[in-house]
C-alpha positions in Angstrom: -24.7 -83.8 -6.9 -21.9 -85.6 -9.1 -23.7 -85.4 -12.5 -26.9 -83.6 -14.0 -28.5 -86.9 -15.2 -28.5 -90.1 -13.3 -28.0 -92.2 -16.9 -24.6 -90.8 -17.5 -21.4 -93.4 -17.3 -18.6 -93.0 -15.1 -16.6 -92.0 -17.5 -19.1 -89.3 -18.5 -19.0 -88.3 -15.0 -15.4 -87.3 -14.4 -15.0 -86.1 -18.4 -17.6 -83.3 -17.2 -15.9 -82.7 -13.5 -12.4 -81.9 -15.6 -14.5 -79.9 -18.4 -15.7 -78.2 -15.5 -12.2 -76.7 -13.8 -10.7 -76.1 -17.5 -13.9 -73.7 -18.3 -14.1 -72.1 -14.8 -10.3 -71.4 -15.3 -11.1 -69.6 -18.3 -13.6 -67.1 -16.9 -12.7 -64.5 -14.1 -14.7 -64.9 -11.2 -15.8 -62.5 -8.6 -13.4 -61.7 -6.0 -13.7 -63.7 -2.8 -12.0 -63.0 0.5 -9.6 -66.1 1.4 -8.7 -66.9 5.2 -5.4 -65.7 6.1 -2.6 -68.1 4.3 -1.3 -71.5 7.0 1.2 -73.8 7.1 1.2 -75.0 2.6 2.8 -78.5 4.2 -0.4 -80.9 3.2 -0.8 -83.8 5.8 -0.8 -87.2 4.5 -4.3 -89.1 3.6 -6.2 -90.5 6.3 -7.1 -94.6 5.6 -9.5 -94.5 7.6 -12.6 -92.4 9.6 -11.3 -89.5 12.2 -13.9 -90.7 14.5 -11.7 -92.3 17.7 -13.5 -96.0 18.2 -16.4 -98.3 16.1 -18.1 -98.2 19.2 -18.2 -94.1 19.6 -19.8 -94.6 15.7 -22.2 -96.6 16.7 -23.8 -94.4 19.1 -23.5 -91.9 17.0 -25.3 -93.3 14.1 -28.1 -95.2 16.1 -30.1 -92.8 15.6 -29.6 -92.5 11.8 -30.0 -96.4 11.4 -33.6 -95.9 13.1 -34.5 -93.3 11.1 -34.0 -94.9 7.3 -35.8 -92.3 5.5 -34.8 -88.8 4.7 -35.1 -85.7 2.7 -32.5 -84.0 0.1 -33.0 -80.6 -0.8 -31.2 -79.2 -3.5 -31.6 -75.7 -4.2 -29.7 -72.9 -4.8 -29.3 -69.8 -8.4 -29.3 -73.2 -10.5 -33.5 -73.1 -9.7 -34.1 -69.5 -11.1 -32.8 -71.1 -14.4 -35.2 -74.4 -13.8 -32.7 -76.2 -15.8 -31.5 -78.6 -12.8 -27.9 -77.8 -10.8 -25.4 -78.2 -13.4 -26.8 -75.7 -16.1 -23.7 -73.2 -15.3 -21.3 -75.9 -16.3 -23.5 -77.9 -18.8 -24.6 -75.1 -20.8 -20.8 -72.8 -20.5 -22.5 -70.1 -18.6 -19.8 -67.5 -18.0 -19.4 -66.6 -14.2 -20.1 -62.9 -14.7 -23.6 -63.8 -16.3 -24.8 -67.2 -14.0 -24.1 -64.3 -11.0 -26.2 -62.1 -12.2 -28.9 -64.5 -11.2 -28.1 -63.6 -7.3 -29.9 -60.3 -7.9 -33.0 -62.8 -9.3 -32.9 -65.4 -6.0 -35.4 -64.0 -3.4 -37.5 -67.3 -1.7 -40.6 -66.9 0.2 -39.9 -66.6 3.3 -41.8 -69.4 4.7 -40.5 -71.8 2.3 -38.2 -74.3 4.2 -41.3 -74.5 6.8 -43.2 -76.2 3.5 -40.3 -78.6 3.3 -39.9 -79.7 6.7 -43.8 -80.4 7.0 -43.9 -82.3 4.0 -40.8 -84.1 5.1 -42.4 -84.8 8.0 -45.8 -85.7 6.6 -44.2 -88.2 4.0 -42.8 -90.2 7.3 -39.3 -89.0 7.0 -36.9 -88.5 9.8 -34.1 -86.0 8.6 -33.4 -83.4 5.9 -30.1 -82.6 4.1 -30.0 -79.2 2.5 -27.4 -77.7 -0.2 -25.7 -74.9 1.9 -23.1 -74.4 -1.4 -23.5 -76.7 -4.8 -21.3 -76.5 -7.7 -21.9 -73.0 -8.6 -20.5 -71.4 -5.3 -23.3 -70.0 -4.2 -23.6 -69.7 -1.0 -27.3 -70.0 0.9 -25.8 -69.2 4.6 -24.1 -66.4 5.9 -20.4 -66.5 5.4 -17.5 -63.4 6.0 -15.5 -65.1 3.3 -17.8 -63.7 0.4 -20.4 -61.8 -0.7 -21.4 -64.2 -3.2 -24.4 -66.1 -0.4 -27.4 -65.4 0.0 -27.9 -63.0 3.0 -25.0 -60.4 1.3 -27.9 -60.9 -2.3 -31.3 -60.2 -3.1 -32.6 -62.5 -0.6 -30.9 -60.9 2.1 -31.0 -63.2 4.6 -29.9 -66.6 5.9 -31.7 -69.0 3.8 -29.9 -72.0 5.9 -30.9 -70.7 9.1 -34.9 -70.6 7.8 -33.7 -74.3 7.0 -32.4 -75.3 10.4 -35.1 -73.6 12.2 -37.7 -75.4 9.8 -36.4 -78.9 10.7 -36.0 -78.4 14.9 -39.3 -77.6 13.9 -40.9 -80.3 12.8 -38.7 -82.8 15.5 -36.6 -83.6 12.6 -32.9 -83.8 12.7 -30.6 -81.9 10.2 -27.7 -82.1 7.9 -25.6 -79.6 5.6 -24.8 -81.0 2.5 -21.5 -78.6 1.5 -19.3 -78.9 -2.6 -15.8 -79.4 -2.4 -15.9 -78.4 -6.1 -16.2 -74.7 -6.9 -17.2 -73.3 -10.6 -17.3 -69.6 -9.0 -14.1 -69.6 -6.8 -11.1 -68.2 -9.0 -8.8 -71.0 -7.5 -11.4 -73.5 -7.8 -10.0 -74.4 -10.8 -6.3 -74.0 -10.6 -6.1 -75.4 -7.4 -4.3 -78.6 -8.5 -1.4 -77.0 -10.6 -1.0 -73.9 -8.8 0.3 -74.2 -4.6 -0.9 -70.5 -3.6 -4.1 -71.4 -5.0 -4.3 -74.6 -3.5 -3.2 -72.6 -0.3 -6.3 -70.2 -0.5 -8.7 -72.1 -1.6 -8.5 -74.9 1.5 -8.4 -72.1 3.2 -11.8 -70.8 2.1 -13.5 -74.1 2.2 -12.5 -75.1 5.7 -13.5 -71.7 6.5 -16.9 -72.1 5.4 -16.8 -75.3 6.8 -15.8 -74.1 9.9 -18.6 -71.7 10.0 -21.4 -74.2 9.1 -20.4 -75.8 12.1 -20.4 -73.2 14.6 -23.1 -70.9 13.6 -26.2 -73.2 13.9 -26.2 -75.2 17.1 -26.0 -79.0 17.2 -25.9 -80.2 13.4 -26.8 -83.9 12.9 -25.1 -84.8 8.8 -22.3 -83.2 7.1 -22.5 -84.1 3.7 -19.7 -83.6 1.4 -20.0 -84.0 -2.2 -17.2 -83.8 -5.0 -13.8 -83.6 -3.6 -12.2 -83.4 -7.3 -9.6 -81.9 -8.6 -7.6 -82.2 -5.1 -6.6 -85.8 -3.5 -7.7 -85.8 0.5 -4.4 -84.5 0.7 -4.8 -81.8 -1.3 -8.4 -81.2 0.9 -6.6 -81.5 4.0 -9.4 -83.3 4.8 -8.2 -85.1 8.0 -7.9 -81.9 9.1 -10.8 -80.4 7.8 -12.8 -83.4 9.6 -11.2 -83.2 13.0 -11.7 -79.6 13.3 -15.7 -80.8 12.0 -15.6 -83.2 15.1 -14.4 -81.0 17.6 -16.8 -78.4 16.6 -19.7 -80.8 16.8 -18.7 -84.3 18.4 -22.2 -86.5 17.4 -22.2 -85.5 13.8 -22.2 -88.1 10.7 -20.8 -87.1 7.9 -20.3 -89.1 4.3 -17.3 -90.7 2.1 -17.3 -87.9 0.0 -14.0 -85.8 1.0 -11.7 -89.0 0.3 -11.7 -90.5 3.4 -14.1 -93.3 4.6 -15.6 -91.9 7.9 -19.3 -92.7 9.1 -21.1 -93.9 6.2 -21.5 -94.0 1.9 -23.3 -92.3 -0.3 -24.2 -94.5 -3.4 -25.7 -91.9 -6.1 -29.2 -93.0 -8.4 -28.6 -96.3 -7.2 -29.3 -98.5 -4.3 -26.4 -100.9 -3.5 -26.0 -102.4 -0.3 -22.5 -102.4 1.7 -21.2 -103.9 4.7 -20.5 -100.3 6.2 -23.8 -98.3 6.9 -24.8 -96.6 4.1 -27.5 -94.4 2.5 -29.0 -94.1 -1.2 -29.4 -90.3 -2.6 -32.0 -90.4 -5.1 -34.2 -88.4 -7.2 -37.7 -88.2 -7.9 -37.4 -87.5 -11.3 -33.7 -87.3 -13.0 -33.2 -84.2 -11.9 -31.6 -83.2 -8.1 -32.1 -78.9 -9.1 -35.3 -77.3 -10.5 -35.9 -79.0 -13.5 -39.4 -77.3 -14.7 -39.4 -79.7 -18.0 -38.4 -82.8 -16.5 -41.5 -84.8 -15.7 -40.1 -88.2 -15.8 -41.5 -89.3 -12.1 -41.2 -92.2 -10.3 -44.5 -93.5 -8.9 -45.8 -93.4 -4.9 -45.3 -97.6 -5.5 -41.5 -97.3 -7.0 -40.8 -94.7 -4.1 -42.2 -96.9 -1.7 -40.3 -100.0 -3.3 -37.1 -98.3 -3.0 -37.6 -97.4 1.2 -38.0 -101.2 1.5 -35.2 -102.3 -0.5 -33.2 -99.9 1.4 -34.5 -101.4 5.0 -34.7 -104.8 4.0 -30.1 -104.2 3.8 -29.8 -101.9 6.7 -29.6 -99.1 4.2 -30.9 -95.4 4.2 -32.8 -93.6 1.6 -32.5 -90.1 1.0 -35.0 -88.5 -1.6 -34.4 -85.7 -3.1 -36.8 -82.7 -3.8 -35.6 -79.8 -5.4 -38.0 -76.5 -5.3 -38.8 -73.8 -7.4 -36.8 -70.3 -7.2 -39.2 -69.6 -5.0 -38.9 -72.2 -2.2 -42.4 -73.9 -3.4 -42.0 -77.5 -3.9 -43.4 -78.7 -7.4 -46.6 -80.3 -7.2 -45.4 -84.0 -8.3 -43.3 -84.2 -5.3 -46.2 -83.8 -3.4 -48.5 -85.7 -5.1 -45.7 -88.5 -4.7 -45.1 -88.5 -1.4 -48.5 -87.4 -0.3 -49.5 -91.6 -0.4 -46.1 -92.3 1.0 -46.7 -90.8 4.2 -50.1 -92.6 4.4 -48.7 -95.8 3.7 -45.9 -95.2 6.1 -48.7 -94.0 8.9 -49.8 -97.1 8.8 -46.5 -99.2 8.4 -43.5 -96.8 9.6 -42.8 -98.8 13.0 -41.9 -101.5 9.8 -39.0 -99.1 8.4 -38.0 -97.7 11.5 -37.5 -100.6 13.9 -36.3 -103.6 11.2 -33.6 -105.6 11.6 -31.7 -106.9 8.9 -33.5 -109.4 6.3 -31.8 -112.1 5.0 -35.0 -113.4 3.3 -35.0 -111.6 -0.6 -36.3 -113.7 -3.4 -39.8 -112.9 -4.4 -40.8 -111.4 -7.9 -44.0 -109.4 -5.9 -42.7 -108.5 -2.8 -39.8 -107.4 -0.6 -39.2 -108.4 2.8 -38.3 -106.8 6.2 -37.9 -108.0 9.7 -38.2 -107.5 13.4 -37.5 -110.5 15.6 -38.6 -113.6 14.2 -41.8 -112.3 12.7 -41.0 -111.3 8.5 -42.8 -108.9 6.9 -44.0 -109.7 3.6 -44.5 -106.2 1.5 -46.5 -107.5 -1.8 -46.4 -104.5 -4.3 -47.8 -106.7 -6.7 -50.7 -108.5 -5.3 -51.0 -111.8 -6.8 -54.8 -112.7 -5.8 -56.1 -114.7 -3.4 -53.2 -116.8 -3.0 -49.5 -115.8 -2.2 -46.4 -118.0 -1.9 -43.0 -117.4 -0.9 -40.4 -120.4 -1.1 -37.2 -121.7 0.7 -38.4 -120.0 4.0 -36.2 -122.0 6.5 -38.1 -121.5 10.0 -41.7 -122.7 11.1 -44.7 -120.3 10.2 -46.4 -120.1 13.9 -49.2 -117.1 12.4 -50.2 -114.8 10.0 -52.0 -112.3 9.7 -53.0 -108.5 7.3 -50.6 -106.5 9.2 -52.9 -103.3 8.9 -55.9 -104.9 9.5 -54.8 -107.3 12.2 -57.1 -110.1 10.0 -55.9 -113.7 10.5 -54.1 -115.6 7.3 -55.0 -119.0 6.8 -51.6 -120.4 5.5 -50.1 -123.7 4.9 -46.6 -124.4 5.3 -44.9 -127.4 3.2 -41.4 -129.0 3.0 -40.8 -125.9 0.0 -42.5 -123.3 0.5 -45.2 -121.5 2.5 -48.6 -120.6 1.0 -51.1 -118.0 2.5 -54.5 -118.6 1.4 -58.5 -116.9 1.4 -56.7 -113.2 0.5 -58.5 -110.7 -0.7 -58.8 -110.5 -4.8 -57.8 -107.2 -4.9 -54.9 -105.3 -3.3 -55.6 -103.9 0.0 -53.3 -101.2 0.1 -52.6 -100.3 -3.8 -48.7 -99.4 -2.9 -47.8 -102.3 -1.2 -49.8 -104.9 1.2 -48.2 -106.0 4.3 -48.1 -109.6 5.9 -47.3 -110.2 9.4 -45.6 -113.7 9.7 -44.3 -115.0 12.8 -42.1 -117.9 12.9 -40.4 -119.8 15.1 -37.0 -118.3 14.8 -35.1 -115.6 12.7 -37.1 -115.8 9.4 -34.3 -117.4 6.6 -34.8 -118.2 3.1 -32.9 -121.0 1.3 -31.8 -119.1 -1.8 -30.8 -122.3 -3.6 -32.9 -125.0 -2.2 -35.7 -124.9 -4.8 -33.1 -125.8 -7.8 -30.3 -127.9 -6.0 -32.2 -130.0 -3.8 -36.1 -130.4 -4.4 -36.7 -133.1 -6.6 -38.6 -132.2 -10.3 -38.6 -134.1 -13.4 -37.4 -131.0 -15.5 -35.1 -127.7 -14.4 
């Protein structure tokens, strides 16, 4: 990803992308083999996605939208270190030594099965796996270098285990692919230097070229880092139309300069008008970080799916395994209870419709229809209230029980009464409501209109 820590600034972000070129250029790298030089004549930037109509993008992405929840994979030479993916760059590895650790990478064979199952299991939909981070290493097979996996120790294609793990489970697949090369020897000089430029386009459309050819239907490209070139310098209208032709129902992200099918915000959820999907950790680490044990929570996981629902968003969580393809045991033990809670509740992810209704301090909301969905992470008791609701309460009811909800509805607010004391579902209850229209909330009624003697 962008940064090895999710707390660093922006500032801190691009500081370490231009530390990153000036140290690469300072180390020789290992040869690679470049396509054969085109035209050098850059074409100019592309304002907008290389996809022909709205309407051919949203058949496209229907399936996406339904699907909400999905699994990152980030793996790659960065886990034999266990110091998470930007070690080489972070720590001023020298090219020469981080490639030794090629002749160290040698996964279990089964390993991307493990993945897929416990994608599957946790009530996820799709997978997105690292075909080439940072470092340049490539995990697919590629006759542009002998720097991938099948040409190294592993000796085979680890991205082919990966798509065949996915098909599968019934899940649908992406590639997530780096601009940004620390290994290439243009990587770096790229932006100063014309031939280099020249070569190294060459070398990634190539790769990209192959990613789309060599594995059947792929579902997600998923760029990430398109410093130091501008999209012209990518060529990455280009590079995209050539993606499209090659597979004509794939997605792919923001992140080679131009807008196309959806964004990617990074550690953080934030909602846009465009359809867009939130790539986030599990810890603060997106590599093998054996020391990092800073987890989030089965609740704060679950919290973050239905914040990204509730705004049409997607959430893509992140696991990143050890060297040898085993996923730690926290990630697990996290998303073990997800996938029960979503066995129960995934036609609630899946099939909601945008929710207008958000203020609550112990619950979020979703939405099919008219009925809302009240998702109370923190269960207040016996009693639970929500206020400004705009439409008529017809029902209620426990939505995995299918028990009744006494409730009373007033000018202000709605309260549902007799609940049980203690939480019924310890990561987050569910309340069916049905009302007479599209559930609303007043966001301001409480303070500008109602009546109170104080604030």
């Amino acid at each position: 990803m962008k940064t090895g820590s999710n707390i660093l600034p922006a500032l801190s972000r691009r500081t370490l992308l231009q530390t990153a070129a000036a140290s690469a250029a300072l180390v020789p790298a290992r040869a690679q083999t470049p396509l054969k030089p085109s035209n050098t004549t850059a074409p100019p930037a592309k304002t907008g996605p290389t996809t022909s109509t709205v309407a051919d993008r949203d058949r496209r992405m229907q399936w996406w939208h339904e699907a909400r929840f999905g699994m990152f994979v980030h793996f790659g030479l960065y886990s034999v270190l266990g110091r998470h993916e930007w070690a080489m760059e972070q720590e001023g590895i020298p090219v020469a030594e981080y490639q030794q650790l090629a002749k160290q990478f040698n996964p279990q064979p089964h390993a991307a099965r493990a993945w897929a199952r416990l994608a599957k299991t946790a009530g996820m939909k799709y997978m997105v796996m690292t075909t080439k981070h940072h470092e340049g290493f490539c995990l697919f097979n590629t006759r542009l270098t002998d720097y991938c996996a099948p040409k190294q120790a592993a000796g085979r294609d680890l991205v082919a285990e990966y798509v065949e793990a996915a098909r599968g489970e019934g899940l649908r697949f992406g590639f997530y692919y780096s601009l940004m090369d620390w290994h290439h020897p243009d990587g770096a000089k790229c932006k100063t230097d014309e031939a280099a430029r020249r070569r190294f386009v060459d070398y990634i459309h190539g790769h990209v070229r192959e990613l789309c050819t060599n594995y059947g239907k792929v579902d997600v490209l998923w760029y990430d880092v398109n410093w130091p070139l501008t999209p012209e310098g990518w060529e990455s209208e280009k590079m995209n139309t050539m993606v499209r032709q090659l597979q004509p129902d794939i997605l792919i992200n923001n992140r080679s300069g131009i807008p196309e099918d959806f964004t990617t915000p990074e550690q953080h959820i934030v909602a846009s008008d465009e359809p867009w999907e939130a790539c986030m950790t599990m810890n603060d680490s997106w590599g093998y970080q054996h020391a990092d044990d800073n987890w989030k929570s089965p609740k704060t996981i679950v919290r973050n799916l239905l914040t990204c629902t509730r705004d049409t968003g997607n959430y893509l969580l992140n696991i990143g395994p050890r060297p040898d393809g085993s996923i730690p045991d926290p990630s697990v033990e996290i998303l073990t209870p997800v996938g029960k809670w979503m066995d129960t509740h995934s036609a609630l992810i899946h099939k909601a419709g945008k929710c207008q209704v958000k203020r609550s301090e112990f619950a979020l909301f979703t939405r099919q229809g008219n009925t809302l969905f009240i998702h109370a992470y923190f269960w207040p008791g016996d009693t639970l209230a929500i206020g400004g609701l705009q439409q008529k309460v017809l029902s209620a009811k426990l939505y995995a029980s299918g028990a009744p909800v006494r409730f009373e509805q007033e000018q202000w607010r709605v309260k549902f009464l007799d609940l049980p004391a203690t939480a019924p579902d310890p990561l987050a209850t569910v309340l069916a409501v049905e009302c007479d229209a599209e559930p609303t909330q007043d966001q301001l009624a409480i303070r500008v209109n109602r009546k109170r003697e104080s604030v």
